[in-house]
PQR file of N, CA, C, O and H, with PARSE charges and radii, in Angstrom:
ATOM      1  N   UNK A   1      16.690 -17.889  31.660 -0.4000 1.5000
ATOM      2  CA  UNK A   1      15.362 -18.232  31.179 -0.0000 2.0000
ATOM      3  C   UNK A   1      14.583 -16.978  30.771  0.5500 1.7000
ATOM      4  O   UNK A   1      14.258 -17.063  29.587 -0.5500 1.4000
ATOM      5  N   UNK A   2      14.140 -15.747  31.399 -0.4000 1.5000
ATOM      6  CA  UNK A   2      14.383 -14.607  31.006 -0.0000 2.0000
ATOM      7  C   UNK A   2      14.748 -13.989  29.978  0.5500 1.7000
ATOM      8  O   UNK A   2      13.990 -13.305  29.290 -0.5500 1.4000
ATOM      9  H   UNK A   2      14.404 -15.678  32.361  0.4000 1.0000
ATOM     10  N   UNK A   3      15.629 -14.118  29.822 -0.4000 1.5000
ATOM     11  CA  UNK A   3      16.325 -13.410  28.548 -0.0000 2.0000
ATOM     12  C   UNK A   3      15.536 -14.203  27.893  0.5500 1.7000
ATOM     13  O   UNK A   3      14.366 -13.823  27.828 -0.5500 1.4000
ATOM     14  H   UNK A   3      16.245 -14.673  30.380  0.4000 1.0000
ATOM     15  N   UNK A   4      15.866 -15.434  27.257 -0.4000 1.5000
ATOM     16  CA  UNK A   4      15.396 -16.476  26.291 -0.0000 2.0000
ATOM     17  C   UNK A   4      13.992 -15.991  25.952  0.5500 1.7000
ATOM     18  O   UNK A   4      13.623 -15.842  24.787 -0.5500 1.4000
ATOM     19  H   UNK A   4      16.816 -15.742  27.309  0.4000 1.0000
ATOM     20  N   UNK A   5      13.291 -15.772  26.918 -0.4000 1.5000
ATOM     21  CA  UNK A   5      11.614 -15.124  26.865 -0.0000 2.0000
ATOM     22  C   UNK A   5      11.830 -14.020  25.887  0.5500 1.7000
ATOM     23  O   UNK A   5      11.912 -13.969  24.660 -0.5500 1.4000
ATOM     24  H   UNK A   5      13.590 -15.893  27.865  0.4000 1.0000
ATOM     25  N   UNK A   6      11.885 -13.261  26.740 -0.4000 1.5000
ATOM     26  CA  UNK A   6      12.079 -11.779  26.156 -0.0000 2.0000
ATOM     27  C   UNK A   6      12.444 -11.970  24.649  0.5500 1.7000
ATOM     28  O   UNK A   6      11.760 -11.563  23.710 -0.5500 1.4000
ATOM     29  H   UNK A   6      11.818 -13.302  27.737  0.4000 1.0000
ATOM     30  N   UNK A   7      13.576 -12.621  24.562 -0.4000 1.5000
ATOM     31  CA  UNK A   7      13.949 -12.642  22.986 -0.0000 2.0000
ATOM     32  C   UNK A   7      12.999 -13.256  22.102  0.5500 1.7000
ATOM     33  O   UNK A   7      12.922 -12.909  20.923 -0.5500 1.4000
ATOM     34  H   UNK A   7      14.131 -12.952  25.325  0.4000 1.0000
ATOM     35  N   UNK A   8      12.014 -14.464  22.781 -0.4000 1.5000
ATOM     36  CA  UNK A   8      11.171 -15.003  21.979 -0.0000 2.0000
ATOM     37  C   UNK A   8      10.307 -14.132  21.823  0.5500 1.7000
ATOM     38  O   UNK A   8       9.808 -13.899  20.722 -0.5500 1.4000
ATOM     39  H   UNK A   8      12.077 -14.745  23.739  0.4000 1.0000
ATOM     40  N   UNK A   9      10.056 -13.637  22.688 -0.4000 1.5000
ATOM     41  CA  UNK A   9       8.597 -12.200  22.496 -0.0000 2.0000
ATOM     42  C   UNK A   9       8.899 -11.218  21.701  0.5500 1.7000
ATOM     43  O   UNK A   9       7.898 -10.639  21.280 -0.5500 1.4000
ATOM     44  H   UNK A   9      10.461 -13.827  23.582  0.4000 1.0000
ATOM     45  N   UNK A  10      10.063 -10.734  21.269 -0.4000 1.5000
ATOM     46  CA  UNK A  10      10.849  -9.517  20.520 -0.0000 2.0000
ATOM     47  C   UNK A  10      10.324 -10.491  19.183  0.5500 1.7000
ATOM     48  O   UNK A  10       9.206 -10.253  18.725 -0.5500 1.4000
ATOM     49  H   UNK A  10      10.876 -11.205  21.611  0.4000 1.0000
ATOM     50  N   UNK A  11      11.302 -11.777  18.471 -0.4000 1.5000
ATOM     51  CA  UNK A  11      10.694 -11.956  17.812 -0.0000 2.0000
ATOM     52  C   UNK A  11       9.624 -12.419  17.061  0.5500 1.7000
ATOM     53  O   UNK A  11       9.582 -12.643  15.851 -0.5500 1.4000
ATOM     54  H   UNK A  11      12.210 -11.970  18.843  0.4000 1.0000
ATOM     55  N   UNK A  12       8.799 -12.534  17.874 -0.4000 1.5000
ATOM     56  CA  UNK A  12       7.218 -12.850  17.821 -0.0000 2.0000
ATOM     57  C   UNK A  12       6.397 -11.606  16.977  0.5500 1.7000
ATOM     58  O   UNK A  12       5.611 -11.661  16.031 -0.5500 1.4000
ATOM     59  H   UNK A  12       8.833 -12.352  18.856  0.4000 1.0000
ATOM     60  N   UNK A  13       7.000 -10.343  17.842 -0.4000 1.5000
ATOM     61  CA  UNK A  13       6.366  -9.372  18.263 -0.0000 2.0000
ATOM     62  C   UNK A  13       7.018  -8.483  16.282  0.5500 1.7000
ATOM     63  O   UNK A  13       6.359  -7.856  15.452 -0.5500 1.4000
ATOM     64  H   UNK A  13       7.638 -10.297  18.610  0.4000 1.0000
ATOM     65  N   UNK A  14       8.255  -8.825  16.292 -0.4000 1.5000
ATOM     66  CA  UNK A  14       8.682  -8.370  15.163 -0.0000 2.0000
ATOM     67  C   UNK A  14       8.364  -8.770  13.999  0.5500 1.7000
ATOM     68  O   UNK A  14       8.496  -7.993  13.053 -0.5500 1.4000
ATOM     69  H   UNK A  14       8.791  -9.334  16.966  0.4000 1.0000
ATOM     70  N   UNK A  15       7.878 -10.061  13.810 -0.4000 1.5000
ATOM     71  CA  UNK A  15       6.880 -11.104  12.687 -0.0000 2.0000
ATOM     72  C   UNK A  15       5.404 -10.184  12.699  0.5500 1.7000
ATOM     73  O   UNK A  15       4.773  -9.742  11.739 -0.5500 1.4000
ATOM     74  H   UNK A  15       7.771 -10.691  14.578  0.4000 1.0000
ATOM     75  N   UNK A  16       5.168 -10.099  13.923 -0.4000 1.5000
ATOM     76  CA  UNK A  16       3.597  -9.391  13.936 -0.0000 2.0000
ATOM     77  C   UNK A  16       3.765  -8.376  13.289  0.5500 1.7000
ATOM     78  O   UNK A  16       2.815  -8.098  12.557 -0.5500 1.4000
ATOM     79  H   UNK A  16       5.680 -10.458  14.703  0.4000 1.0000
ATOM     80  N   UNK A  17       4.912  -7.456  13.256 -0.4000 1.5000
ATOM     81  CA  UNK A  17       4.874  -5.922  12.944 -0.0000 2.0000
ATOM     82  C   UNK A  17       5.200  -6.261  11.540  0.5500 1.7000
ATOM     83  O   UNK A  17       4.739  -5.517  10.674 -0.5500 1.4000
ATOM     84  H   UNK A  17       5.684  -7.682  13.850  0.4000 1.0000
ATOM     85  N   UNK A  18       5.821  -7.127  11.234 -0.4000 1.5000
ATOM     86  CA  UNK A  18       6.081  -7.207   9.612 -0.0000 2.0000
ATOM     87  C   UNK A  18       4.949  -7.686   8.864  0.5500 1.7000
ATOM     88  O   UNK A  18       4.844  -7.396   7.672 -0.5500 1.4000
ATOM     89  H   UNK A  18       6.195  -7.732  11.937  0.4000 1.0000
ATOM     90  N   UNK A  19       3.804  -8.632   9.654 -0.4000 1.5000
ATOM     91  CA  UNK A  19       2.533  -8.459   8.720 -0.0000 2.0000
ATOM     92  C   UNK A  19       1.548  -7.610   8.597  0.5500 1.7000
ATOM     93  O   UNK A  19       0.789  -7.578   7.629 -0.5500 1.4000
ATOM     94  H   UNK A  19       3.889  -8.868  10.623  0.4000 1.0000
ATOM     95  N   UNK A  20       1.474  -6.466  10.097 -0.4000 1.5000
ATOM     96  CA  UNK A  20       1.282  -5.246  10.031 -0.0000 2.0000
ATOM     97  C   UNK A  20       1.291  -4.504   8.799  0.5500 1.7000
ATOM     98  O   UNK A  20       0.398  -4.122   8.043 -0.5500 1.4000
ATOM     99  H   UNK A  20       2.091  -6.491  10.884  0.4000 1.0000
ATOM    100  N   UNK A  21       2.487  -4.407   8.805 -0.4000 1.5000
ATOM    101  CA  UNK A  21       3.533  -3.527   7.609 -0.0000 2.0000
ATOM    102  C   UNK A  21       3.041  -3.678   6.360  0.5500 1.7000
ATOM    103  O   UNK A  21       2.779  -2.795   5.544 -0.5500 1.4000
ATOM    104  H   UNK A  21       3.212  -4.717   9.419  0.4000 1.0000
ATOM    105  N   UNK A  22       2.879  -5.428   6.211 -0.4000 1.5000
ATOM    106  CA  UNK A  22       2.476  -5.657   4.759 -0.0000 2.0000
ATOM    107  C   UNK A  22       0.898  -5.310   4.583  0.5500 1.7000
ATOM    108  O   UNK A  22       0.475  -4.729   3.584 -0.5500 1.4000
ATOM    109  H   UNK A  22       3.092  -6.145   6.874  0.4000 1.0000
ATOM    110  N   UNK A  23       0.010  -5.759   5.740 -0.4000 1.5000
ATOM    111  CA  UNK A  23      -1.521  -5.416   5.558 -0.0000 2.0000
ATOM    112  C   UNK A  23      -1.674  -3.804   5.132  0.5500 1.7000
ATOM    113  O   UNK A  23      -2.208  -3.406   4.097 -0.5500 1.4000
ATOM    114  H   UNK A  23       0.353  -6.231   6.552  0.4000 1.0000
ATOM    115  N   UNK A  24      -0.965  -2.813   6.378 -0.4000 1.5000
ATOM    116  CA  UNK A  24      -1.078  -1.372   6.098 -0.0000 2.0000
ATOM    117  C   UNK A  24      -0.615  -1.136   4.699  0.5500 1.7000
ATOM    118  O   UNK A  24      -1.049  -0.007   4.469 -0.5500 1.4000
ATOM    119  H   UNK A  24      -0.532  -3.136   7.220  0.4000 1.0000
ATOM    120  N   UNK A  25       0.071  -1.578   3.533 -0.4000 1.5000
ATOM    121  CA  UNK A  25       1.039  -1.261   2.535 -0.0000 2.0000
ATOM    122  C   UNK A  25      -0.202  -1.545   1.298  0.5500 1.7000
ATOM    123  O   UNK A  25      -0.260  -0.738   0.370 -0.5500 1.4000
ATOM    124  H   UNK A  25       0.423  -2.495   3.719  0.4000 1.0000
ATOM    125  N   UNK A  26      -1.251  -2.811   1.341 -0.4000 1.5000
ATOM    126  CA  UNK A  26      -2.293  -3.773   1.018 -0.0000 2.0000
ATOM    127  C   UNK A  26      -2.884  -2.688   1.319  0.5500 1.7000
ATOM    128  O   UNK A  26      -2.384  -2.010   0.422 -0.5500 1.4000
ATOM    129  H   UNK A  26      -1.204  -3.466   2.095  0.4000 1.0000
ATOM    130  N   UNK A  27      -3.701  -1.813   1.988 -0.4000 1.5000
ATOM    131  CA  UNK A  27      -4.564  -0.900   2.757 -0.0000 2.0000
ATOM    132  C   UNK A  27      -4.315   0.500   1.510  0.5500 1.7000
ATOM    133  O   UNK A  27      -4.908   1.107   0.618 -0.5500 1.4000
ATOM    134  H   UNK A  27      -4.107  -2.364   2.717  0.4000 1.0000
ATOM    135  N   UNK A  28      -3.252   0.449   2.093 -0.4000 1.5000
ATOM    136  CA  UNK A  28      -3.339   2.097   1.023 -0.0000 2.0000
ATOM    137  C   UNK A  28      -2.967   1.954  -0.354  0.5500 1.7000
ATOM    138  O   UNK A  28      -3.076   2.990  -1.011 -0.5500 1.4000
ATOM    139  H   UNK A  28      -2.770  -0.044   2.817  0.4000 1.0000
ATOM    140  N   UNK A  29      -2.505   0.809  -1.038 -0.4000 1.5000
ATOM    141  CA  UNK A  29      -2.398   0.758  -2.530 -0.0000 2.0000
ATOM    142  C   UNK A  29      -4.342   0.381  -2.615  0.5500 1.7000
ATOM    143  O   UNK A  29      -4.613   0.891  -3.702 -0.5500 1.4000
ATOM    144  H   UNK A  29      -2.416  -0.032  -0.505  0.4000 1.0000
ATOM    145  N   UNK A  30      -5.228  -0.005  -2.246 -0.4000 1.5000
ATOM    146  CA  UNK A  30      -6.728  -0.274  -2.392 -0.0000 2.0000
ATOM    147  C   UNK A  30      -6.671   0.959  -2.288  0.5500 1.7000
ATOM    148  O   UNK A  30      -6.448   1.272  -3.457 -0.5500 1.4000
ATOM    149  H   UNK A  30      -5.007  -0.419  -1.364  0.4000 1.0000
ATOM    150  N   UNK A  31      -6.721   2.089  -1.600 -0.4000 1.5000
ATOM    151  CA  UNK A  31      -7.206   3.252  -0.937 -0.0000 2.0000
ATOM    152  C   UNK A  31      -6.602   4.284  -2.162  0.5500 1.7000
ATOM    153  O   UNK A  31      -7.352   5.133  -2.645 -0.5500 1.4000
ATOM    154  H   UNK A  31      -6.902   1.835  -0.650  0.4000 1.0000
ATOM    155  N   UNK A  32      -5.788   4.202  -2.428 -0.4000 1.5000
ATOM    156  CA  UNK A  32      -4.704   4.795  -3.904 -0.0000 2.0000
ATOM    157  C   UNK A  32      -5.780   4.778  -4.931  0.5500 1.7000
ATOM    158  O   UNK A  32      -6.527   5.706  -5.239 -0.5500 1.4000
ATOM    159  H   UNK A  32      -5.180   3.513  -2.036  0.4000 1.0000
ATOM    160  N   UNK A  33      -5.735   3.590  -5.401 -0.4000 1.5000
ATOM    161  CA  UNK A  33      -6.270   2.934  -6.441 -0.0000 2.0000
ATOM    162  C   UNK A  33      -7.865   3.522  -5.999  0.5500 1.7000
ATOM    163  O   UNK A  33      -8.562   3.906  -6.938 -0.5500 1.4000
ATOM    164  H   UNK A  33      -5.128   2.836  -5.150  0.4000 1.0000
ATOM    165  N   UNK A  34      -8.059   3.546  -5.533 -0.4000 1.5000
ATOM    166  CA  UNK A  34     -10.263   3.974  -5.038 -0.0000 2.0000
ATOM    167  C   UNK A  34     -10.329   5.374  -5.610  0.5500 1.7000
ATOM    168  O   UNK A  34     -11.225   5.825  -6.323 -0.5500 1.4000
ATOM    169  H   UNK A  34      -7.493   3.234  -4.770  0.4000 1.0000
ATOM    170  N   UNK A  35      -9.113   6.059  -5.136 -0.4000 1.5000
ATOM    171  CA  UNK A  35      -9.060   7.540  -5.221 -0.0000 2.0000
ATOM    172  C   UNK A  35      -8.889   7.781  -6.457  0.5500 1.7000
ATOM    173  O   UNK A  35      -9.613   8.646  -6.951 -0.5500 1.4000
ATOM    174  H   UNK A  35      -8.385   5.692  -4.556  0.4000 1.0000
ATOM    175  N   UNK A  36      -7.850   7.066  -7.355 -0.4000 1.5000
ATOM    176  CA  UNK A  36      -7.994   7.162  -8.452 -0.0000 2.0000
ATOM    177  C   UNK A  36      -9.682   6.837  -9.377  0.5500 1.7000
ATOM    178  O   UNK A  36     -10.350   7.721  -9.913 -0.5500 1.4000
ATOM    179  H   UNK A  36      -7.262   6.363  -6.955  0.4000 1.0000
ATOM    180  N   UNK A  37      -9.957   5.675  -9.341 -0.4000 1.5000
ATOM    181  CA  UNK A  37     -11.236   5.757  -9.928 -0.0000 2.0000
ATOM    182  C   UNK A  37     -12.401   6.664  -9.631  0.5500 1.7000
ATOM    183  O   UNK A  37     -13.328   6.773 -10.433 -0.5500 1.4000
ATOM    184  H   UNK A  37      -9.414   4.957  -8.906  0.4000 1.0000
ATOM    185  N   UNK A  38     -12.359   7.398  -8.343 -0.4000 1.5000
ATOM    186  CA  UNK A  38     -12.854   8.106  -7.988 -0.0000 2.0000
ATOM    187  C   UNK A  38     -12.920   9.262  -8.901  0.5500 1.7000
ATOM    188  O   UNK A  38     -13.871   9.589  -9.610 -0.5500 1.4000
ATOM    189  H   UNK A  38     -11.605   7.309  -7.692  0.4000 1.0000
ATOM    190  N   UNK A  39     -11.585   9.924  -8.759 -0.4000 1.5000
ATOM    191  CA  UNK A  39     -10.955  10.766  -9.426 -0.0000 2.0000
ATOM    192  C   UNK A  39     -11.456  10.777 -10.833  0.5500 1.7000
ATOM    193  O   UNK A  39     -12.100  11.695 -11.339 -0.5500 1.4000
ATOM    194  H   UNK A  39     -10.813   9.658  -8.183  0.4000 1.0000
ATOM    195  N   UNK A  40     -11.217  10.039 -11.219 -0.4000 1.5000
ATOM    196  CA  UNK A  40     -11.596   9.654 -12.527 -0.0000 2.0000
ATOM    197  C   UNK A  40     -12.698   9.924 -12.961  0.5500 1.7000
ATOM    198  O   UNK A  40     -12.847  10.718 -13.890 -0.5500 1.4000
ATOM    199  H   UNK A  40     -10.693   9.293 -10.808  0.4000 1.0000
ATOM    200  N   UNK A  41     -13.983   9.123 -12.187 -0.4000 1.5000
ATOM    201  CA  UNK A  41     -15.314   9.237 -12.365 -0.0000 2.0000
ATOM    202  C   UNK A  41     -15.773  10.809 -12.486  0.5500 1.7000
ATOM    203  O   UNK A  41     -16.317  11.383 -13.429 -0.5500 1.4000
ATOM    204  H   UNK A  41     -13.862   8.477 -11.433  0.4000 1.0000
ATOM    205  N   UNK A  42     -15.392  11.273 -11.289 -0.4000 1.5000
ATOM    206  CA  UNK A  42     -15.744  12.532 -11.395 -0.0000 2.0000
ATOM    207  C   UNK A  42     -15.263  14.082 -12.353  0.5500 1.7000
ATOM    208  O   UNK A  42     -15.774  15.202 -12.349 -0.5500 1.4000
ATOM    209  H   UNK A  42     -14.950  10.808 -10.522  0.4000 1.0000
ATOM    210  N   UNK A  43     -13.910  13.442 -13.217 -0.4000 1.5000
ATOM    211  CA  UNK A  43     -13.766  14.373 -14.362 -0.0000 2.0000
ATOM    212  C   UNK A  43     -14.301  13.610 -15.372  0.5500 1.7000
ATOM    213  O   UNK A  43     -14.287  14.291 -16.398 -0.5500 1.4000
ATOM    214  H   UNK A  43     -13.495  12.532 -13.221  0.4000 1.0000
ATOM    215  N   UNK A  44     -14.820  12.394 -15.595 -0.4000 1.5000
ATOM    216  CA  UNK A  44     -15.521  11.880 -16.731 -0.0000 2.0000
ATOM    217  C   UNK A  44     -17.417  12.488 -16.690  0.5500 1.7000
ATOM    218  O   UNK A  44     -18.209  12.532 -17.631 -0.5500 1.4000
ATOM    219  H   UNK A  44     -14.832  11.840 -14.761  0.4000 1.0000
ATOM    220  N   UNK A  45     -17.601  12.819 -15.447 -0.4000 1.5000
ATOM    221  CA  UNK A  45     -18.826  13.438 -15.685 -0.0000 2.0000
ATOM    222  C   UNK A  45     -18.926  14.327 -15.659  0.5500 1.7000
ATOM    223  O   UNK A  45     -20.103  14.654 -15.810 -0.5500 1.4000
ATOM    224  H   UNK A  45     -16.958  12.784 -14.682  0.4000 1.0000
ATOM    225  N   UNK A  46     -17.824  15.645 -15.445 -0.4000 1.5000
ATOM    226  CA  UNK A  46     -17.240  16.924 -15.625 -0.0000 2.0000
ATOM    227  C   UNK A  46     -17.353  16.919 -17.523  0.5500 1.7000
ATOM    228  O   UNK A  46     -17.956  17.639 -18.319 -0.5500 1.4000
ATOM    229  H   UNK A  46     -16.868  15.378 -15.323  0.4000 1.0000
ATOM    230  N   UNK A  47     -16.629  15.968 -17.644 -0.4000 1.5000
ATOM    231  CA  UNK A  47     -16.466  16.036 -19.057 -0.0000 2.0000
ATOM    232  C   UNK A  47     -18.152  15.509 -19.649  0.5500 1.7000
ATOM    233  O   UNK A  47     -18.427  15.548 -20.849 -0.5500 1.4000
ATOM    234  H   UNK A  47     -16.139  15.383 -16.998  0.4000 1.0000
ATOM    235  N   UNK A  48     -18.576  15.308 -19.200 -0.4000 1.5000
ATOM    236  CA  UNK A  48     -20.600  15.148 -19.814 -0.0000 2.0000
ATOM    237  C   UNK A  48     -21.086  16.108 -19.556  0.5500 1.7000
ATOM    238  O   UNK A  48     -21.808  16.499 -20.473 -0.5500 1.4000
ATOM    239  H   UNK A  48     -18.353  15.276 -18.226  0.4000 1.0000
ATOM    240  N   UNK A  49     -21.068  16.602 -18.901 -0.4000 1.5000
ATOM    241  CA  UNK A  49     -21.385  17.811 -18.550 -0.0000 2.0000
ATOM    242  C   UNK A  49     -21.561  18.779 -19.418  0.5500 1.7000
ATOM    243  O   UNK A  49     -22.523  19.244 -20.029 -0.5500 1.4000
ATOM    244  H   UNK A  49     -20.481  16.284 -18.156  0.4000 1.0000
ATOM    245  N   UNK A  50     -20.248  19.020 -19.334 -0.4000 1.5000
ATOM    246  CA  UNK A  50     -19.554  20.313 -20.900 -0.0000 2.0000
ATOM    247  C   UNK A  50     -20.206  20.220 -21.924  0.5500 1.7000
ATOM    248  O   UNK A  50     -20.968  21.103 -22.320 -0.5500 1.4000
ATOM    249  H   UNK A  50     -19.467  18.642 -18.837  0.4000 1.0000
ATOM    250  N   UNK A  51     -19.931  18.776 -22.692 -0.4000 1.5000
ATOM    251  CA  UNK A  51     -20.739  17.995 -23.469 -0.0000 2.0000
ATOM    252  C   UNK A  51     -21.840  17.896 -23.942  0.5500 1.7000
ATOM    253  O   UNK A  51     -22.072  17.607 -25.116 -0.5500 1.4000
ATOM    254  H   UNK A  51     -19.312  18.059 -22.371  0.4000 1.0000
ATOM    255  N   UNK A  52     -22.965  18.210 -22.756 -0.4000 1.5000
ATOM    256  CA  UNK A  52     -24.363  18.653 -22.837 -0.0000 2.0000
ATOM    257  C   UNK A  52     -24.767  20.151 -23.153  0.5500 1.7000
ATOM    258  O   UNK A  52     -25.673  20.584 -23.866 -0.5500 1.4000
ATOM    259  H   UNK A  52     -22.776  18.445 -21.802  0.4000 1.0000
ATOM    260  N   UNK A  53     -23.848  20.778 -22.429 -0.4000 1.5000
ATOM    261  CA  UNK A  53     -23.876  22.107 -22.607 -0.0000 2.0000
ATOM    262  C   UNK A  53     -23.502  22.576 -23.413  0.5500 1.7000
ATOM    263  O   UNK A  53     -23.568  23.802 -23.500 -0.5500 1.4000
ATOM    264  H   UNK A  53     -23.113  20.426 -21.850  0.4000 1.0000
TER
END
């Protein structure tokens, strides 16, 4: 009975870590992507800048 547990909890526990996996993966392609527009923004007003000057 034991064992049987244990194994149900392993894969319980291994489903949890695989939506983990997918949320953290979801997390940093947003966080990627931010940095980029970020990025972006701030050589597009680099480039106004110049522009003015």
């Amino acid at each position: 009975m034991e064992r049987k547990m244990l194994i149900r909890n392993i894969a319980y526990m291994e489903r949890e870590l695989s939506e983990m996996k997918k949320e953290l993966a979801l997390l940093d392609a947003r966080w990627e992507q931010q940095q980029i527009v970020t990025h972006k923004s701030q050589n597009d007003e680099s480039l106004m800048y110049v522009e003015e000057h």
